[in-house]
MILOFI-828376 format. One line per field, with one value per atom (N, C-alpha, C): residue number from 1; residue in three letters; atom name; z, x, y. Coordinates in steps of 0.1 Angstrom, whole numbers. Each point is the difference from the previous one (the first is absolute). Layout:
<sites>
num = [NUM | ...] $
residu = [ALA | ...] $
atome = [CA | ...] $
Z = [Z | ...] $
X = [X | ...] $
Y = [Y | ...] $
</sites>
This chain:
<sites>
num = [1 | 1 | 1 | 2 | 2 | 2 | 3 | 3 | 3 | 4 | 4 | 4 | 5 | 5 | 5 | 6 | 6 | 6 | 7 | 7 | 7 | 8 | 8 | 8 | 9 | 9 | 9 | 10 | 10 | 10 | 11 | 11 | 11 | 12 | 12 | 12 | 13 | 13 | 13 | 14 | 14 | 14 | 15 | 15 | 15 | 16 | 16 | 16 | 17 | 17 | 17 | 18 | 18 | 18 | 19 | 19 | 19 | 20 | 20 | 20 | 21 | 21 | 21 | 22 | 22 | 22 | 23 | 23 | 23 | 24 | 24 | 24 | 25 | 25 | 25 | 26 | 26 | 26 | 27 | 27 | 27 | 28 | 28 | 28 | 29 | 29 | 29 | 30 | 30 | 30 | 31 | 31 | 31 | 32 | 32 | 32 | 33 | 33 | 33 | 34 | 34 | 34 | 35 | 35 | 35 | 36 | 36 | 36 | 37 | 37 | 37 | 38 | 38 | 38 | 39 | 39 | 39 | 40 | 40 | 40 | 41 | 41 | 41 | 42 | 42 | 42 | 43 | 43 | 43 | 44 | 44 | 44 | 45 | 45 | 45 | 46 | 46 | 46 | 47 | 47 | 47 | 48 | 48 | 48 | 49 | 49 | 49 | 50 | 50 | 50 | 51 | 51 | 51 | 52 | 52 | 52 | 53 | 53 | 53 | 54 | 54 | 54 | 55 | 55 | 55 | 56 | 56 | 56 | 57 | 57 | 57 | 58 | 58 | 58 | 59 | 59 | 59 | 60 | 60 | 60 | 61 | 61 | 61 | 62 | 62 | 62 | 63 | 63 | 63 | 64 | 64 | 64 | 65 | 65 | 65 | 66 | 66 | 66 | 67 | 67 | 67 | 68 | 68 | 68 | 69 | 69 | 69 | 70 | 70 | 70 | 71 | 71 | 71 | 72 | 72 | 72 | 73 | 73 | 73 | 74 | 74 | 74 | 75 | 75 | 75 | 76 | 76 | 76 | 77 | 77 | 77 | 78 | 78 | 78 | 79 | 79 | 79 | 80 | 80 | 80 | 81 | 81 | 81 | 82 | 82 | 82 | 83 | 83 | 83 | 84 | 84 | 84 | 85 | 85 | 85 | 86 | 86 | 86 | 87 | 87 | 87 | 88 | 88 | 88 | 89 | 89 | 89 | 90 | 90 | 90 | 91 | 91 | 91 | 92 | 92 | 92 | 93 | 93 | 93 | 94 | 94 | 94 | 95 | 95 | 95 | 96 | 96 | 96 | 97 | 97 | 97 | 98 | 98 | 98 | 99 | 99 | 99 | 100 | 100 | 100 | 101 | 101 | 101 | 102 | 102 | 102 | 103 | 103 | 103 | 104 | 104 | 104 | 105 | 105 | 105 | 106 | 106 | 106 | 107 | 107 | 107 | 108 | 108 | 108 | 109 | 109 | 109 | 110 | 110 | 110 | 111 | 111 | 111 | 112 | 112 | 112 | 113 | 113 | 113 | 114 | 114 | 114 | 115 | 115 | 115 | 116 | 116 | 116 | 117 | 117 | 117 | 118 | 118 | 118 | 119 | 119 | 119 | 120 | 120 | 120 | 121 | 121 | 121 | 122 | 122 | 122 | 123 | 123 | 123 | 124 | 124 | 124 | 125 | 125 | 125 | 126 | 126 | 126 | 127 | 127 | 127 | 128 | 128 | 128 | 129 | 129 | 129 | 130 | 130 | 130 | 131 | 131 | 131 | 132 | 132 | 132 | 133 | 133 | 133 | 134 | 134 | 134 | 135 | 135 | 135 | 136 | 136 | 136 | 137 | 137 | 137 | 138 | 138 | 138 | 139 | 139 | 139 | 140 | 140 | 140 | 141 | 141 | 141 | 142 | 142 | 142 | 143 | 143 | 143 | 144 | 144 | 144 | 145 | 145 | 145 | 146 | 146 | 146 | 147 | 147 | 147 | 148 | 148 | 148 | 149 | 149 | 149 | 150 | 150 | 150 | 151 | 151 | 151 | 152 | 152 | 152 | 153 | 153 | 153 | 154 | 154 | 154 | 155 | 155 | 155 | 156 | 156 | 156 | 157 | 157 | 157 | 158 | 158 | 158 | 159 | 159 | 159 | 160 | 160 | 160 | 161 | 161 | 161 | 162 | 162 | 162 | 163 | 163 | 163 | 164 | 164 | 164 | 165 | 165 | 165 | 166 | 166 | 166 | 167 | 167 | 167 | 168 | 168 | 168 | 169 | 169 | 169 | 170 | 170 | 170 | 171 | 171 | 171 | 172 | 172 | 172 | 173 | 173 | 173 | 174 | 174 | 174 | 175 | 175 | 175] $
residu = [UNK | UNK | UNK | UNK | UNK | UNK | UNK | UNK | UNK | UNK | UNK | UNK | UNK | UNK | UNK | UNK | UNK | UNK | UNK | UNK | UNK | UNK | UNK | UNK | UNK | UNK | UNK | UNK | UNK | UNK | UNK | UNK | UNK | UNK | UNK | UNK | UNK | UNK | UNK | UNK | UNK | UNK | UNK | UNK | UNK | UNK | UNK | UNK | UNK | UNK | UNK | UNK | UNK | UNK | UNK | UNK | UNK | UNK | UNK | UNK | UNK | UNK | UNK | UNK | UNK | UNK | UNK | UNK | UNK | UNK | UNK | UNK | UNK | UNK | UNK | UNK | UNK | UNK | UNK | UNK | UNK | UNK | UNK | UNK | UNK | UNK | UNK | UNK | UNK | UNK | UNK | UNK | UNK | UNK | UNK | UNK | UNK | UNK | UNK | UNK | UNK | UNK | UNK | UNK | UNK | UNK | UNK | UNK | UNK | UNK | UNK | UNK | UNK | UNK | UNK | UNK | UNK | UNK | UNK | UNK | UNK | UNK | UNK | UNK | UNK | UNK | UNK | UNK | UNK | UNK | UNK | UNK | UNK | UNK | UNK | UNK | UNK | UNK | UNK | UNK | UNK | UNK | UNK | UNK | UNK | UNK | UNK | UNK | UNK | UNK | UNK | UNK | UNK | UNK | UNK | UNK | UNK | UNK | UNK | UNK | UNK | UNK | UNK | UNK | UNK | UNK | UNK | UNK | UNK | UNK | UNK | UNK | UNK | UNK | UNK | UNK | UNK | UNK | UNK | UNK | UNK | UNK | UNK | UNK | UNK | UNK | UNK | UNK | UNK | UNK | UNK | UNK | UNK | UNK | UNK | UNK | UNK | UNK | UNK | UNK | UNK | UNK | UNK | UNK | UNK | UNK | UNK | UNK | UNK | UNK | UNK | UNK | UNK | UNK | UNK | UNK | UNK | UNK | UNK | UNK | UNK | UNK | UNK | UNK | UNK | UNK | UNK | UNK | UNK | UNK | UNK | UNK | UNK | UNK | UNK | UNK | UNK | UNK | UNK | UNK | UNK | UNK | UNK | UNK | UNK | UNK | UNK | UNK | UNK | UNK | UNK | UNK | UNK | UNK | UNK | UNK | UNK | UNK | UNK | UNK | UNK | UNK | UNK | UNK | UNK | UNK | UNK | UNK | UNK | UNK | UNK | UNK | UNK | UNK | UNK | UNK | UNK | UNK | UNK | UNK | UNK | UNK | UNK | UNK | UNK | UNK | UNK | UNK | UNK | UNK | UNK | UNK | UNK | UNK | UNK | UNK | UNK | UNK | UNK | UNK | UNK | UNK | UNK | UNK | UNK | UNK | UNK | UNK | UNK | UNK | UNK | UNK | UNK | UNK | UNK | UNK | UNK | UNK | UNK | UNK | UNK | UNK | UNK | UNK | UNK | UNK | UNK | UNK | UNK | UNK | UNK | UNK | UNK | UNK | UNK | UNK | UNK | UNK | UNK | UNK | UNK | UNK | UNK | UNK | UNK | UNK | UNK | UNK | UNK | UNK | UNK | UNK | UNK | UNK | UNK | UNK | UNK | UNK | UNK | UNK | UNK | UNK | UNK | UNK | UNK | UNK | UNK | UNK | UNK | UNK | UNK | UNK | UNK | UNK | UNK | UNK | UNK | UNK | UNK | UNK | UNK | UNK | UNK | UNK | UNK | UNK | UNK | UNK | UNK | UNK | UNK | UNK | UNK | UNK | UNK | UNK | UNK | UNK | UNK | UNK | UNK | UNK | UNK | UNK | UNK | UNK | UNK | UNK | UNK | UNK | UNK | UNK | UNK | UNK | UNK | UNK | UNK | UNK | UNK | UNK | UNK | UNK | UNK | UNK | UNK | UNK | UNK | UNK | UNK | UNK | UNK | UNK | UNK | UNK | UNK | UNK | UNK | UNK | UNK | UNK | UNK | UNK | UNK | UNK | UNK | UNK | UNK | UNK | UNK | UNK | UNK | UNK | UNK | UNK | UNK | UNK | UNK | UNK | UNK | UNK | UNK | UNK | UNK | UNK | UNK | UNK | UNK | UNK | UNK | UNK | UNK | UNK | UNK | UNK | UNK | UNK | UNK | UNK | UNK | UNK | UNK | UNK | UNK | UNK | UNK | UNK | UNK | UNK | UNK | UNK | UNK | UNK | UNK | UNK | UNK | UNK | UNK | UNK | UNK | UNK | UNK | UNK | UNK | UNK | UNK | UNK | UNK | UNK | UNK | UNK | UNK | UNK | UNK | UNK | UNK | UNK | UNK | UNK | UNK | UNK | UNK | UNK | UNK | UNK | UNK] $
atome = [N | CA | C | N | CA | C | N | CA | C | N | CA | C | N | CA | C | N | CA | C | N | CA | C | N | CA | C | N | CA | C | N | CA | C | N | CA | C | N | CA | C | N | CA | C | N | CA | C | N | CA | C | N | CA | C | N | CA | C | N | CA | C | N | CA | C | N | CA | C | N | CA | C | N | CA | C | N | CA | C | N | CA | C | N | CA | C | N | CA | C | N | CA | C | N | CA | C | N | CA | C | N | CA | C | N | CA | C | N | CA | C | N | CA | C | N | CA | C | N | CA | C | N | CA | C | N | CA | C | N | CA | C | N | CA | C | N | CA | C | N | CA | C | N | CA | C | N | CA | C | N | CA | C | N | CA | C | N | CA | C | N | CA | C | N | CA | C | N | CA | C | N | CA | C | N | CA | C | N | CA | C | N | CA | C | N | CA | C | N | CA | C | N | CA | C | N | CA | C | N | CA | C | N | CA | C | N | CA | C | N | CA | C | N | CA | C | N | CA | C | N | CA | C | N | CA | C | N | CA | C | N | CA | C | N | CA | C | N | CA | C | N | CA | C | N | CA | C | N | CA | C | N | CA | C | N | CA | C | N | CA | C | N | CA | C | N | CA | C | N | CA | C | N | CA | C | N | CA | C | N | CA | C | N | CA | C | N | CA | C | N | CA | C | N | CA | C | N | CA | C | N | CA | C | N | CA | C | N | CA | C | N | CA | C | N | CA | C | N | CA | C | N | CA | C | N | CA | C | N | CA | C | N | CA | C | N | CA | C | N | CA | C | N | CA | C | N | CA | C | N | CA | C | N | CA | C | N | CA | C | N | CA | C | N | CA | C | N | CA | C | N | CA | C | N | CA | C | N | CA | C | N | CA | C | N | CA | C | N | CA | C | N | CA | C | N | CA | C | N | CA | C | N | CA | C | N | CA | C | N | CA | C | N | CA | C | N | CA | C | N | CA | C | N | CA | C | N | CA | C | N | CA | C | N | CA | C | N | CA | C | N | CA | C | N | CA | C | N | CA | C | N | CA | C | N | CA | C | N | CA | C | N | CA | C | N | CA | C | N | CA | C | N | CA | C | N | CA | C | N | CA | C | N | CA | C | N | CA | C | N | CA | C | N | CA | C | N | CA | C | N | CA | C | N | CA | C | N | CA | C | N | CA | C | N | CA | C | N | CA | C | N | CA | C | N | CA | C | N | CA | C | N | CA | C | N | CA | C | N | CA | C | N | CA | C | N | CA | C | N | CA | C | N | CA | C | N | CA | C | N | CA | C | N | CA | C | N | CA | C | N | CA | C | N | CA | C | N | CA | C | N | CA | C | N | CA | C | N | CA | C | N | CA | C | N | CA | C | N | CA | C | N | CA | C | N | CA | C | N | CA | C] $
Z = [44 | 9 | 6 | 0 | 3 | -8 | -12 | -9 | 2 | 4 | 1 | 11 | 12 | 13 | -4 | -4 | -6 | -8 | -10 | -11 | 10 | 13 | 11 | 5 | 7 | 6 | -8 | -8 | -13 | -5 | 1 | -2 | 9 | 11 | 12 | 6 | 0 | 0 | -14 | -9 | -10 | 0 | 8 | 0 | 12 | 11 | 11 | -3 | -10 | -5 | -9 | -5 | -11 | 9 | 11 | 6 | 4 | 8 | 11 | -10 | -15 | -5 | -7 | -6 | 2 | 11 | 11 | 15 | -1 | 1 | -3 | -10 | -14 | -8 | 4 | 6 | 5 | 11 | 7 | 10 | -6 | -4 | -9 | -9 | -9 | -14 | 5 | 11 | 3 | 5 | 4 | 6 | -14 | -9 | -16 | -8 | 0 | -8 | 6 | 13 | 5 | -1 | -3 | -3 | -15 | -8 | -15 | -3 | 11 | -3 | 5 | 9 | 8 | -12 | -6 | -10 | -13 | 1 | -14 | 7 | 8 | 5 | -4 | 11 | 2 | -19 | -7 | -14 | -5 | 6 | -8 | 7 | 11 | 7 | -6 | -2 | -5 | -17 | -10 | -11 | 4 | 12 | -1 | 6 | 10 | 4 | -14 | -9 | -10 | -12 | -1 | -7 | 9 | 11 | 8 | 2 | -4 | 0 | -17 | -8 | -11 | -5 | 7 | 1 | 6 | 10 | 7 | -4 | -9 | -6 | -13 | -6 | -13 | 6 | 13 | 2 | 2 | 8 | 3 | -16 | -5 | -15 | -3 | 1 | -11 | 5 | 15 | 8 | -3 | 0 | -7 | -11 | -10 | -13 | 3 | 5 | 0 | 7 | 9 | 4 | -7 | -9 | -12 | -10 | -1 | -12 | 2 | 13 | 9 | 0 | 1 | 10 | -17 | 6 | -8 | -17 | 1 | -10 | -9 | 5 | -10 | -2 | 3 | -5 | -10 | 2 | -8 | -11 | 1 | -12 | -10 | 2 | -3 | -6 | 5 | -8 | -5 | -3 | -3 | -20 | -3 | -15 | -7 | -12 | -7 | -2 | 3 | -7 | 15 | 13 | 11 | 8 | -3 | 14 | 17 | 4 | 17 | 5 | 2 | 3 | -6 | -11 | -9 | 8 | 0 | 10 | 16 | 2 | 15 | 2 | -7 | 0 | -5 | -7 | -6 | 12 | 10 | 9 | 9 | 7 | 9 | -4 | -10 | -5 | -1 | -2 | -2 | 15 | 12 | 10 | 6 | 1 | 5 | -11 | -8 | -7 | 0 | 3 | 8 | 11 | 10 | 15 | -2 | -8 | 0 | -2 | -14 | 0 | 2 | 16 | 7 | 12 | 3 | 14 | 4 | -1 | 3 | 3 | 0 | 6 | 10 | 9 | 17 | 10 | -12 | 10 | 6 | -10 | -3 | 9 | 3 | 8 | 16 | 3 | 19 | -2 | 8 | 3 | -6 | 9 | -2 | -17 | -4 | -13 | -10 | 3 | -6 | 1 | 12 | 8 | -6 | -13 | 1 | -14 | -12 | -6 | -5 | 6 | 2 | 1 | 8 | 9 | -16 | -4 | -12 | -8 | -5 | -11 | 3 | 12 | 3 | 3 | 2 | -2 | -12 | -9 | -12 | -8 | -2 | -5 | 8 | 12 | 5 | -3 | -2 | -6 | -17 | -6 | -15 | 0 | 6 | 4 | 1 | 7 | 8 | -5 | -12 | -4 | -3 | -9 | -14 | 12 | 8 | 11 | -2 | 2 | 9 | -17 | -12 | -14 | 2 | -4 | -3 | -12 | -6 | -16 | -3 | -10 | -12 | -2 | 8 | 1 | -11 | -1 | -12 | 8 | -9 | 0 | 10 | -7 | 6 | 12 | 0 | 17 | 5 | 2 | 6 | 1 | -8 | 5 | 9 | -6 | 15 | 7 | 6 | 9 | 10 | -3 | 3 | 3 | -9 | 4 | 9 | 3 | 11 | 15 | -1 | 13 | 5 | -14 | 9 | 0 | -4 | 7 | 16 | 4 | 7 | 14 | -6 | 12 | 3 | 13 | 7 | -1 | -1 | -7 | -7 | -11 | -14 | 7 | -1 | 3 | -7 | -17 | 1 | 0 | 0 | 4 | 11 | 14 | 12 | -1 | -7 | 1 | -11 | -9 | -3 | 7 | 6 | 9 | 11 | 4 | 17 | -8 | -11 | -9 | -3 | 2 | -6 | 12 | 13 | 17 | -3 | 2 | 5 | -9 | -12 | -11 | 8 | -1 | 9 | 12 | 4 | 21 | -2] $
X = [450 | -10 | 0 | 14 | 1 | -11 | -1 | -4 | -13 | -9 | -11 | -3 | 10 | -10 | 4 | 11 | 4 | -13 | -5 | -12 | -12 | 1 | -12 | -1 | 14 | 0 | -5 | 8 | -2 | -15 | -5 | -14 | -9 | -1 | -8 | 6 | 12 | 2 | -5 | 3 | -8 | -13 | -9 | -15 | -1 | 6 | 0 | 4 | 5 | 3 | -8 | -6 | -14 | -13 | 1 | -13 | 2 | 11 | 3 | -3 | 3 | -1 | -17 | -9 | -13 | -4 | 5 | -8 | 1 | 18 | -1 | -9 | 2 | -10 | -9 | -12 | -18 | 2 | 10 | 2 | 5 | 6 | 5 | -9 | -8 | -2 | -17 | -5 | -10 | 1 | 12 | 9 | 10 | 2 | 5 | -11 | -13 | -10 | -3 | -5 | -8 | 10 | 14 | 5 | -1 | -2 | -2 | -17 | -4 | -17 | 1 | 10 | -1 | 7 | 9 | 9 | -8 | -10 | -10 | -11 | -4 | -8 | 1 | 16 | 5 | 2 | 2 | -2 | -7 | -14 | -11 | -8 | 2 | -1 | 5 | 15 | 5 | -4 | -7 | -6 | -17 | 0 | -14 | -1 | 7 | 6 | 6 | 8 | 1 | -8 | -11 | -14 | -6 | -1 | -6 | 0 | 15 | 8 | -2 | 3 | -7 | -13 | -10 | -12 | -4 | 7 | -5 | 7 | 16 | 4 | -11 | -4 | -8 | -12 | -4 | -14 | 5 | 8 | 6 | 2 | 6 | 0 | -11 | -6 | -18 | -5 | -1 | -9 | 9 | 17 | 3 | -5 | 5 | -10 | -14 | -10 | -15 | 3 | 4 | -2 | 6 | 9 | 11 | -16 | -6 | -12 | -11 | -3 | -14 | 3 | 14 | 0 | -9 | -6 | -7 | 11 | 8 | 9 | -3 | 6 | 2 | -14 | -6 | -17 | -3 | -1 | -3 | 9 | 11 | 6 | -4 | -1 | 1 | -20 | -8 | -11 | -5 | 9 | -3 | 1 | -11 | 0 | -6 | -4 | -6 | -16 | -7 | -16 | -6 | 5 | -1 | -10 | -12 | -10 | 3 | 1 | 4 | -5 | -13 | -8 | 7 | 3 | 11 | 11 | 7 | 15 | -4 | -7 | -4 | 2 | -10 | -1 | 11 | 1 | 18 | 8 | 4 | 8 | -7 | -9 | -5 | -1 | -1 | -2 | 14 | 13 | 11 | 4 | -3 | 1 | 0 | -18 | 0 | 6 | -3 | 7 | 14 | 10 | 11 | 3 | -11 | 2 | -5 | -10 | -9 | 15 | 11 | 6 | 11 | 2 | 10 | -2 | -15 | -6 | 7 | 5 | 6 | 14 | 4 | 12 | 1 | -10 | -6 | 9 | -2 | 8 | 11 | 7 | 18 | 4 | -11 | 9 | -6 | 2 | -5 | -16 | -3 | -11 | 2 | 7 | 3 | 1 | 9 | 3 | -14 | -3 | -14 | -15 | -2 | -7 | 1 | 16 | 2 | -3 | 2 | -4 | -19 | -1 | -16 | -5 | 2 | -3 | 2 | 18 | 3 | -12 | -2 | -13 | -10 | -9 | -11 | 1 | 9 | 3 | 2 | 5 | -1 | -9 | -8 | -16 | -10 | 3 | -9 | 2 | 18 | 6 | -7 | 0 | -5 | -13 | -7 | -14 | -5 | 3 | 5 | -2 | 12 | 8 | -11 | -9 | -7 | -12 | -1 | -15 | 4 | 14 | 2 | -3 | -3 | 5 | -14 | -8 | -14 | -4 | -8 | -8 | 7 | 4 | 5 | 11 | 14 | 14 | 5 | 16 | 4 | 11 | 4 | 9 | 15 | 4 | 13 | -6 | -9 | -10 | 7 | -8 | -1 | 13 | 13 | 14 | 7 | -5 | 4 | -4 | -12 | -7 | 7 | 3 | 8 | 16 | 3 | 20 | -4 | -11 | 2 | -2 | -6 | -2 | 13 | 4 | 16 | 11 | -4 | 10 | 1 | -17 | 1 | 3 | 4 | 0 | 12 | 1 | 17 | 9 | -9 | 13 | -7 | 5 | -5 | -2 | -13 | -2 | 3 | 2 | 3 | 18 | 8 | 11 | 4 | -9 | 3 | -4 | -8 | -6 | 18 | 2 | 9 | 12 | 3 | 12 | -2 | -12 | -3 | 1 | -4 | 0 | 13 | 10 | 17 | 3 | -1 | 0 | 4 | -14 | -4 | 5 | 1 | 7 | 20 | 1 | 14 | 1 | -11 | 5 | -4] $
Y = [-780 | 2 | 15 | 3 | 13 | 14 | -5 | 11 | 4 | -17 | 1 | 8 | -3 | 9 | 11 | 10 | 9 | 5 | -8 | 12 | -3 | -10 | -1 | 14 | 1 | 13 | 13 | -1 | 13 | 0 | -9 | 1 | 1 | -3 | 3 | 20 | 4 | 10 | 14 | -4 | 4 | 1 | -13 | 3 | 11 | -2 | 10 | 14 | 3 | 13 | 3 | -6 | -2 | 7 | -8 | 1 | 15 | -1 | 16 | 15 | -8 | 12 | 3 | -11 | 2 | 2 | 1 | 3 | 15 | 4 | 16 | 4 | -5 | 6 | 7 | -15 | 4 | 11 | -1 | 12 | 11 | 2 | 11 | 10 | -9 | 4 | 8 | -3 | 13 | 15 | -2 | 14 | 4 | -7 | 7 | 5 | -6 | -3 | 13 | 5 | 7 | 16 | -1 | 10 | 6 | -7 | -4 | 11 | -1 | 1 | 11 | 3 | 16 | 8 | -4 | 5 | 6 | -13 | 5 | 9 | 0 | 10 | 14 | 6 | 7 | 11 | -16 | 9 | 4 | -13 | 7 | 13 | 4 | 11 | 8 | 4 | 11 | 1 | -7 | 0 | 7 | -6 | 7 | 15 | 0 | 17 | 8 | -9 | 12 | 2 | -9 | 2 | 7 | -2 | 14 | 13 | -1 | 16 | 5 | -3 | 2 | 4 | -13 | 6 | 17 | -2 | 16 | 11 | -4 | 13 | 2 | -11 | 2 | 10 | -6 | 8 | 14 | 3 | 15 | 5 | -4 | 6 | 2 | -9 | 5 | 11 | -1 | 12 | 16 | -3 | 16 | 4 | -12 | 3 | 3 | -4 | 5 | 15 | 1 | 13 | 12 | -6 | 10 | -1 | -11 | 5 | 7 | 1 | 5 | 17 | 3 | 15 | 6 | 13 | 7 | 2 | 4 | 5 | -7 | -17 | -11 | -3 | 1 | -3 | 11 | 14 | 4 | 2 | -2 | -3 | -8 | -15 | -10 | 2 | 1 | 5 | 13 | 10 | 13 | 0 | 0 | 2 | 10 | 2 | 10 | -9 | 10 | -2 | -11 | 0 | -7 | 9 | -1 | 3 | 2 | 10 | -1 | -16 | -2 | -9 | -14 | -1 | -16 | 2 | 15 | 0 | -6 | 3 | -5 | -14 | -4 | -16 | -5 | -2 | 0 | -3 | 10 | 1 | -9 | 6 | -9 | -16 | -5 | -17 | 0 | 9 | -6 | -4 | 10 | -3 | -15 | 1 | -13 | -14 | 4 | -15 | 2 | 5 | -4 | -1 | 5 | -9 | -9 | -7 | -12 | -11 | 3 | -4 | -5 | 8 | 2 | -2 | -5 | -3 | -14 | -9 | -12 | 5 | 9 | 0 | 7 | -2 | 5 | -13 | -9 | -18 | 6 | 4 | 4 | 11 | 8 | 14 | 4 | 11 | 0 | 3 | 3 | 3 | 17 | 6 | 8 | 11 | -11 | 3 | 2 | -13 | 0 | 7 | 3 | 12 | 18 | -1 | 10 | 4 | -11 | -2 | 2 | -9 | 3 | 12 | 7 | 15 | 8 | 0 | 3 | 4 | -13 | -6 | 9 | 1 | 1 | 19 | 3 | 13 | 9 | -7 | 3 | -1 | -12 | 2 | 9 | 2 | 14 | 13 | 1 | 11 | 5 | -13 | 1 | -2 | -2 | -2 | 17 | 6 | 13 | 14 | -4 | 13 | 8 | -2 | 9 | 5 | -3 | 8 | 13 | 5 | 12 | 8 | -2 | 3 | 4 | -1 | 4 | -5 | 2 | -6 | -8 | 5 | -12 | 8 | -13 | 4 | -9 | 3 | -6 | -8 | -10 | -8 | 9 | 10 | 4 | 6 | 10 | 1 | -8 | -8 | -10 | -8 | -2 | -3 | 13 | 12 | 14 | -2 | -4 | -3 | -10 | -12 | -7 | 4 | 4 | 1 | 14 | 9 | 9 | -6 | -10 | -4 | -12 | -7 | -5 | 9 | 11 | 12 | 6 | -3 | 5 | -6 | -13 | -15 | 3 | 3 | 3 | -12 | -11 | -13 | -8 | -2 | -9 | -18 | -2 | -15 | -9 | 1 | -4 | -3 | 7 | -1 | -8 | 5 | -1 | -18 | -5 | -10 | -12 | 6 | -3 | -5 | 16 | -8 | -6 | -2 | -7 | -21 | 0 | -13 | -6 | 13 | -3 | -5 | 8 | -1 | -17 | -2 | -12 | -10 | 1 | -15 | 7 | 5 | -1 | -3 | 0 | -8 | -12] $
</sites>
């Protein structure tokens, strides 16, 4: 008889330790759960901060590159040929212009205001520049005219924009 109230006891204490511990459970398991969810958060925040930071070093990159392809030099380099009409050189540059800001217009999301503001200005200064050059020429100027024409007047800019525009874009992707 002994044994029986013996596995009585043992089993009535066993359910009471059974229970006490699904009681902790339900009390428990929303204060684990809810750390669990801050934990995955917290990750997916810092995944999305460093898709963020990415995104905007990629944009800062693009815009050095556009303004490394816009300054006068690299334009007329890049379209200066043999048997090229002033008038074809023009357009030329000017269309290479805008269809690389066109192309590079989405990465305004990624950078300041600032940054962006400066770029543009950039842009819109340099098709006025190449817009520009050949008035001061008279009749019918030629192709290299018309690149002197040009490289005398960013000589005469007491600071290169586009440079200055350059490093103000390095500035800012470092802070």
């Amino acid at each position: 008889m002994e044994y029986i109230e013996f596995f009585k006891q043992l089993f009535v204490l066993a359910f009471g330790v059974f229970i006490a511990l699904v009681l902790a459970f339900y009390i428990i398991w929303p204060k684990i759960e809810g750390h669990f969810l801050k934990m995955g958060n917290i990750n997916q925040n810092k995944e999305l901060l460093k898709d963020r930071l990415q995104l905007r070093f990629a944009a800062y990159e693009r815009l050095l590159l556009f303004v490394h392809r816009v300054s006068p030099e690299q334009l007329m380099l890049r379209h200066h040929g043999a048997g090229v009409t002033l008038h074809q050189f023009k357009q030329a540059i000017l269309t290479d212009i805008e269809s690389e800001f066109q192309h590079n217009f989405t990465q305004q999301l990624y950078v300041s205001d600032v940054a962006w503001a400066i770029v543009k200005g950039l842009k819109d200064n340099t098709l006025e520049l190449m817009r520009n050059a050949n008035k001061g020429m008279g009749g019918e100027g030629t192709v290299d005219s018309y690149i002197e024409v040009v490289l005398k007047h960013m000589k005469t800019l007491d600071v290169n924009p586009y440079e200055a525009a350059q490093v103000l874009l390095k500035k800012e992707l470092a802070a």
